[in-house]
C-alpha positions in Angstrom: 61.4 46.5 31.7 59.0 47.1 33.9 55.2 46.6 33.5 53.1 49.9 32.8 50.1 49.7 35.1 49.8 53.5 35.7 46.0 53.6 35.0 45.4 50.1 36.4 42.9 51.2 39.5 40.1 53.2 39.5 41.2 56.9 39.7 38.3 59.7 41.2 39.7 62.4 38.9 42.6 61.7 36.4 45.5 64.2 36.2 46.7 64.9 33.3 49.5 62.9 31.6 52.9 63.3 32.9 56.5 62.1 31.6 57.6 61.8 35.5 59.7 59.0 37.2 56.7 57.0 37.4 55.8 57.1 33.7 59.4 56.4 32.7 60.1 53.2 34.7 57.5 51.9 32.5 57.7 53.6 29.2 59.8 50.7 27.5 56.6 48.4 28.1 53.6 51.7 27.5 55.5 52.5 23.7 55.5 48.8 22.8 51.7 48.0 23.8 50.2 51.5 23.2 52.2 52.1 19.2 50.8 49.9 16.5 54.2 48.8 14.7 56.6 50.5 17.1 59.8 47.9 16.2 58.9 48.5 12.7 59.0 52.2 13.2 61.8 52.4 14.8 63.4 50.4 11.7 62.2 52.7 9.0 63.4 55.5 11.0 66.9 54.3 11.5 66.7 53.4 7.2 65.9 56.9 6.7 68.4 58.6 9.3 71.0 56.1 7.8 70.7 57.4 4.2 70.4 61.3 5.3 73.0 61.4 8.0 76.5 62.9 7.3 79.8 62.6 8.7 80.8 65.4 11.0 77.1 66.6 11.7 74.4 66.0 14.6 71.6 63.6 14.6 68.9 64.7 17.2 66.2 62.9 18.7 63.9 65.5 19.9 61.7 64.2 22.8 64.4 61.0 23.6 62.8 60.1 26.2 64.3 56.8 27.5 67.0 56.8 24.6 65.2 53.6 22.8 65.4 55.6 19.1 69.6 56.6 19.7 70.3 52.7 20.9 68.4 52.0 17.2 70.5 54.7 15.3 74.1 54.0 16.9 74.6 50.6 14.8 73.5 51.9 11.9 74.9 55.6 11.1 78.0 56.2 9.7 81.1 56.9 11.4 81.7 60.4 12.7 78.5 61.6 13.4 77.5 62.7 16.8 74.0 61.7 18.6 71.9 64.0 20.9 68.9 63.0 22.6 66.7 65.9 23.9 64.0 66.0 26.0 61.8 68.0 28.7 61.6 64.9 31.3 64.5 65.0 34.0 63.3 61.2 34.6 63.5 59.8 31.0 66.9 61.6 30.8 68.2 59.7 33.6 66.4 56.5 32.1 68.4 57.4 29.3 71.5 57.9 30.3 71.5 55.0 31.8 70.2 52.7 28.8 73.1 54.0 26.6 75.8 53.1 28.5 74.8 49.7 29.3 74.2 49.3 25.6 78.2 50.9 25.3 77.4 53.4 22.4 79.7 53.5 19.7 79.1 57.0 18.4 79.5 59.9 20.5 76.7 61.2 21.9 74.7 63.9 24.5 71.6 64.1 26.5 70.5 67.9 26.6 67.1 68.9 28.6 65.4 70.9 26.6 60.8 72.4 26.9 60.2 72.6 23.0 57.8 74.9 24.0 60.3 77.4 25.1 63.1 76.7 23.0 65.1 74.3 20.6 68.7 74.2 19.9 69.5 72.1 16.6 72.7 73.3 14.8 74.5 71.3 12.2 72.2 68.7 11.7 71.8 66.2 8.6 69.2 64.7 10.5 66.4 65.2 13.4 63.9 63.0 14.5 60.2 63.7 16.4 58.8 60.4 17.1 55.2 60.9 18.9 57.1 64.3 20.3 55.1 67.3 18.3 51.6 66.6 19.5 52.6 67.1 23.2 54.1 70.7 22.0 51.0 73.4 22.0 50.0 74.7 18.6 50.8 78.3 19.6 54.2 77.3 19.6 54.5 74.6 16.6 55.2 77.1 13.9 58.1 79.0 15.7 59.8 75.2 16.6 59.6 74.1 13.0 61.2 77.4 11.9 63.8 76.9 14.6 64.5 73.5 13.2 65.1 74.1 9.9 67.0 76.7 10.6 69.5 74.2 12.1 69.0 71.4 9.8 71.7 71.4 6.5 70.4 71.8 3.2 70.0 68.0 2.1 69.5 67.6 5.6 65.5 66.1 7.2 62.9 65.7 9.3 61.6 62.5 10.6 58.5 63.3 12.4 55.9 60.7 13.1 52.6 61.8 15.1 49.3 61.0 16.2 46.6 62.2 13.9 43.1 63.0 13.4 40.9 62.3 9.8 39.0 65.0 8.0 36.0 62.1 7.5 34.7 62.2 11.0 33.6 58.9 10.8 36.4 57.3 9.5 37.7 59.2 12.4 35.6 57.3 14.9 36.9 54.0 13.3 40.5 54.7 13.0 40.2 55.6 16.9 38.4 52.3 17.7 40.7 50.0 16.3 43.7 51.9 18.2 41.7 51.0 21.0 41.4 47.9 20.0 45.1 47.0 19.3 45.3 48.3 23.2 43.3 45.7 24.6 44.9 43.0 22.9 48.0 43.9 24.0 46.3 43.2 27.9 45.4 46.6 29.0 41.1 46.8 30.0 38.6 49.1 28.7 39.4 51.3 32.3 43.3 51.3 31.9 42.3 52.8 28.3 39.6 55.1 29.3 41.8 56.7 32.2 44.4 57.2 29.8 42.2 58.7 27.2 41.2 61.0 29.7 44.6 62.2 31.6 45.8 63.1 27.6 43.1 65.0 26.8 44.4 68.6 27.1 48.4 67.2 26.6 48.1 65.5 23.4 47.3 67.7 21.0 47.2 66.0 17.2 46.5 67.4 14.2 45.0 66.0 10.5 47.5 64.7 8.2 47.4 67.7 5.7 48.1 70.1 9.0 51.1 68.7 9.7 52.3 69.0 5.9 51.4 72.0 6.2 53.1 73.1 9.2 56.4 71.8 7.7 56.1 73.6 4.3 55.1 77.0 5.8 58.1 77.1 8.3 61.3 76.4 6.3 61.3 72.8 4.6 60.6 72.1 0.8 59.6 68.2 0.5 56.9 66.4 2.9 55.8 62.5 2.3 54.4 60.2 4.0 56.2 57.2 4.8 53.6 55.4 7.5 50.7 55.3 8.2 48.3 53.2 10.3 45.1 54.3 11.1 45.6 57.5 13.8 49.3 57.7 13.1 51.4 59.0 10.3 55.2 59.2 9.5 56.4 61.8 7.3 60.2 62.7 5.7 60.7 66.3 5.5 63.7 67.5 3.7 65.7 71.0 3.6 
């Protein structure tokens, strides 16, 4: 795994984020130093996929990127159901594909490339995940991809969307956004690596307030929203058909 040091030098003007080849030699290392509780994440998400995911159905993992959520589901699911792992990132697809079969997947599975913003293709699913994938989709086009969704999720079926999020108490919202800075620099990266980051995100991460994304959910096709995490600026939520 190698060591993300993307924003590690001085940059005159910073370009906005990119999932590129660059990004995803990294990624492994950027998810587990930049996402308070990512293991534990990852373990609630494969709980809830586990207890929601049928036989003869699809599991998606919208936004896959280097196939870390799919190497989590495989042990867990039951038998017969069939993985696919989307994403926008030609890069993180190869990273992927190449992940999964030195893991040696049990359960059959496909990598589809796929621009939310454009489209989404989700048929007979039980269950489909969004970890940290929605905020990087623009808001013009978030309603029409939730409706899309739940149209191809099962009744029974969910959502398992986890995102970054802003507080309606502005300064709580200062607070929350200081100690996620915080957790950065103790996991090694300097006040520059952060501030270059915070910078090349700023018109490609999008989030929204907790209630927002409720809200978003209920409006376009899917009846039940909780929360499940929550640390600070981040959120889970299960959203069932």
């Amino acid at each position: 795994m190698g060591k993300d040091e993307i924003f590690v030098t001085p940059q005159g003007t910073v370009a906005d984020f990119s999932f590129d080849a660059k990004t995803a030699a990294v990624f492994d290392d950027m998810l587990v130093r930049s996402v308070p509780l990512y293991p534990e994440m990852q373990r609630m998400m494969s709980q809830l996929a586990r207890d929601f995911a049928v036989p003869g159905t699809n599991v998606y993992d919208l936004g896959c990127s280097t196939g870390t959520t799919l190497i989590h589901l495989d042990p867990v699911l039951p038998k017969g159901v069939r993985l696919v792992g989307c994403d926008y990132s030609a890069a993180m697809l190869e990273k992927a594909g190449e992940k999964l079969k030195e893991y040696g997947m049990q359960h059959e599975y496909a990598l589809e490339r796929m621009d939310l913003n454009k489209e989404v293709r989700v048929e007979n699913a039980s269950v489909v995940i969004m970890n940290l994938t929605l905020q990087f989709v623009r808001p013009l086009n978030r309603d029409r991809l939730i409706q899309n969704i739940a149209r191809g999720v099962n009744e029974n079926g969910c959502l398992i969307l986890i995102e970054k999020v802003l507080s309606r108490d502005s300064l709580l919202n200062r607070f929350f956004i200081k100690y996620y800075y915080d957790f950065k620099e103790a996991n090694g990266y300097s006040k520059l690596e952060i501030s270059q980051k915070r910078e090349a995100l700023e018109n490609v991460l999008i989030p929204y307030r907790v209630q927002e994304n409720e809200e978003l959910v209920l409006q376009n096709g899917f009846s039940q929203c909780e929360i499940f995490f929550k640390w600070y600026n981040f959120c889970g939520y299960i959203v069932r058909k």
